[in-house]
N, C-alpha and C positions, 0 to 999 in steps of 0.2 A: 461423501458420495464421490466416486471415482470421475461421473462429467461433470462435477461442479470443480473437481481439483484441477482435469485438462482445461474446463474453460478458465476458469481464475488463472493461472497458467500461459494460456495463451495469451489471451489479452492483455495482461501485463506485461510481462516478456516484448508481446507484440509492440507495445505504445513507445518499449526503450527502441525499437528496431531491432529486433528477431525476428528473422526471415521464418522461420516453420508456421504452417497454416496450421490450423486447428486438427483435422486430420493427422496430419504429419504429426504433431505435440501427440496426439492420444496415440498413436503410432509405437512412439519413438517411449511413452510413460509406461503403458500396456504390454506390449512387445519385449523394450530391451533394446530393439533395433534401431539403428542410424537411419537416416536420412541420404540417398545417394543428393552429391550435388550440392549440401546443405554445411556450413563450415560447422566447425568443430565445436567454436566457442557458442551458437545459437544452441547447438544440444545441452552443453554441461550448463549454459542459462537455465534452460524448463526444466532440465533433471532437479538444479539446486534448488529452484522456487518450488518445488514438486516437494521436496526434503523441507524446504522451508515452512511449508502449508503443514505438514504431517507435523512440524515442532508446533505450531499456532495453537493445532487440534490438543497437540500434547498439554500445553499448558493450561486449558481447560481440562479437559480429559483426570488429568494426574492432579490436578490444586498446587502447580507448581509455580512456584514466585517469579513473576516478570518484572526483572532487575536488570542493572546493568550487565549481567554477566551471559541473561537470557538475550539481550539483544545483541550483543556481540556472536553469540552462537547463533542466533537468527543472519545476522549480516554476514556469516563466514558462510553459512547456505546459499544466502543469495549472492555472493559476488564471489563465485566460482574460480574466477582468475585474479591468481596472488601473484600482485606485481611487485616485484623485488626490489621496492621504492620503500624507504624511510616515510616519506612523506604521503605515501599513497596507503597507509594501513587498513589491511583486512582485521573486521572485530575490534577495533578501536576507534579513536575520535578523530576526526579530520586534523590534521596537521598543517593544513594550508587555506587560505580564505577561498572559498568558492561565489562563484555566483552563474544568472542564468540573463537571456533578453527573451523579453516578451513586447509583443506590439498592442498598444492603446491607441485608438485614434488615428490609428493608421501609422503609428511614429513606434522607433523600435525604441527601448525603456531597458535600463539596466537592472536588474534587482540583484541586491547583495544579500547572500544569507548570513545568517549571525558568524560574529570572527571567531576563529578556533578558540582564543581564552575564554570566549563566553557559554563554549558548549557546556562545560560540565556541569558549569549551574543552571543554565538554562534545559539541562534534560533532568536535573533533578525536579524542576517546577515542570517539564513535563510528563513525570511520570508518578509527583503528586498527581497532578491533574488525572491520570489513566485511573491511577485506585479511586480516585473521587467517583469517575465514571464509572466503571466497572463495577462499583458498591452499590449504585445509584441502578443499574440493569433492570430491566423488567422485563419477565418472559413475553412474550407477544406483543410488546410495545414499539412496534416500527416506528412510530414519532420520536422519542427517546432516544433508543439505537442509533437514529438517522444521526440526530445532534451531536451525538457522542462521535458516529464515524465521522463530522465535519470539522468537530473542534479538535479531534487526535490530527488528523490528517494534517490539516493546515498549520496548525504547530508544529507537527514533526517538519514539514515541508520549510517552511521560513527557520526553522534554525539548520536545518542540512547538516545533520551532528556527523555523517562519512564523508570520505573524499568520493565514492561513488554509490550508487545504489539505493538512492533515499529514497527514488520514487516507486519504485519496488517494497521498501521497506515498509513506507507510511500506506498503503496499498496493501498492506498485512496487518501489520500490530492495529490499524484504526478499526480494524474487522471485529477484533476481540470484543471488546462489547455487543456487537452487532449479532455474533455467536451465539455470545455468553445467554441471548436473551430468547437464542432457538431458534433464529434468523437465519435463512441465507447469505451471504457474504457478499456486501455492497462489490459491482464486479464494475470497471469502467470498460467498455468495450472500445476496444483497438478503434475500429472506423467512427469513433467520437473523442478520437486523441486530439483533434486541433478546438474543440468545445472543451476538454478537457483544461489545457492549458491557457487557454485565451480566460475561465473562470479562475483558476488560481493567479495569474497574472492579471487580474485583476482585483482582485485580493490584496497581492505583492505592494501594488501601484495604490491603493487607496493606506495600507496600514505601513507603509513602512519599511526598513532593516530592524529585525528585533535586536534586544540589545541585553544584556546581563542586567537584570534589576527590575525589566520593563516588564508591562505586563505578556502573557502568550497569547491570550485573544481578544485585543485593544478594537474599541469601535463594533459589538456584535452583529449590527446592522451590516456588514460588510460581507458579514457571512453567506448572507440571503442567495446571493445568486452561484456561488459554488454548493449551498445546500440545495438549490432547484436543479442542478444538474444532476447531481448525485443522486436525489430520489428518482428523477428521471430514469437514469442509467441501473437503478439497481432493478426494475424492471427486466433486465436479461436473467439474474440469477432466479427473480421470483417465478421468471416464466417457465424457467427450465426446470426448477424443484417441481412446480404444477404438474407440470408434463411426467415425469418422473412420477407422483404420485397416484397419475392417473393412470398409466400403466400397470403400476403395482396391481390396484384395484381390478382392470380390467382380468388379469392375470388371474387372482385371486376369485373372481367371478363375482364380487361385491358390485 
């Protein structure tokens, strides 16, 4: 659905700081057209996620294998701008140790995502983990889905496999079950960006830096409260299919 791709789209986009409003994004998807006033890199952001959502589709759509080769062509949609850095690779693995702060308690908290040596084994056990999920799918089972979009997410998120774009990324692939199961697509809305982050960051701060060997989701009790926001939050994309389908209907004279 074309306002489920603008909103997914904005909101995301939105939460990294891309300035285009909601309007503007379906504008700028719909149309073709720029944004006066609006810099260059916030377009080719929502165009790429906009490409990025259409490959998501694709890989259900087509029964096409989500591998490492799908998420590098995922990541080379969403991180539009190839910066001509060794260390900074588009469609490949982080090259240098990242990290982010988050505040607990009122006190700012470092958290470390897993070290570049440890990506490649650590997204192999995350992407066991995605078929397990994905196998496990059930059409109309929002409870299932939910878990699944909470355990991709927070995995992908704590090992930070690129040097940018993860939160964009685990904000996509965590979907695919969610999909697969005839779901609308878990959506975080922009103005629940500092709820957003304060639950993951909280997450961060109770399990850890993951580490090569260790488990991906130590402690499940920890989950709880970035799974209560998330069901919270997907509430936008549920309401908007609603809406959507009741128009259909009305339309149709049913």
């Amino acid at each position: 659905m074309i306002h489920l791709r603008n909103l997914w789209t904005h909101t995301s986009t939105g939460i990294e700081g891309n300035s285009l409003t909601l309007g503007e994004t379906a504008f700028l998807l719909e149309e073709g057209l720029t944004i006066s006033g609006k810099p260059l890199k916030d377009h080719e952001e929502v165009v790429g996620h906009a490409r990025a959502i259409d490959l998501i589709y694709g890989l259900l759509d087509q029964g096409t294998p989500f591998n490492e080769e799908a998420l590098f062509n995922l990541h080379k949609a969403v991180q539009t701008r190839v910066v001509l850095d060794v260390y900074k690779p588009v469609g490949a693995w982080k090259k240098e140790p990242n990290s982010t702060v988050g505040v607990i308690d009122e006190k700012q908290v470092v958290f470390d995502y897993a070290a570049p040596n440890d990506v490649p084994s650590l997204m192999e056990q995350w992407f066991k983990l995605y078929h397990e999920l994905m196998a496990a799918a059930v059409p109309g089972d929002k409870e299932k889905a939910l878990q699944a979009y909470v355990a991709l997410h927070v995995s992908f998120i704590q090992i930070h496999p690129f040097f940018d774009g993860n939160g964009r990324m685990a904000r996509l692939v965590a979907n695919l079950p969610v999909l697969k199961a005839g779901l609308p697509p878990v959506i975080v809305p922009k103005e629940q960006r500092k709820g957003y982050i304060d639950a993951l960051s909280q997450y961060h701060y109770a399990v850890g830096q993951i580490e090569k060997g260790g488990e991906l989701l130590p402690e499940p009790e920890t989950l709880k409260p970035f799974a209560a926001f998330c069901e919270q939050a997907w509430h936008i994309s549920m309401d908007l299919v609603d809406e959507i389908h009741r128009t259909q209907r009305n339309r149709s004279g049913n």
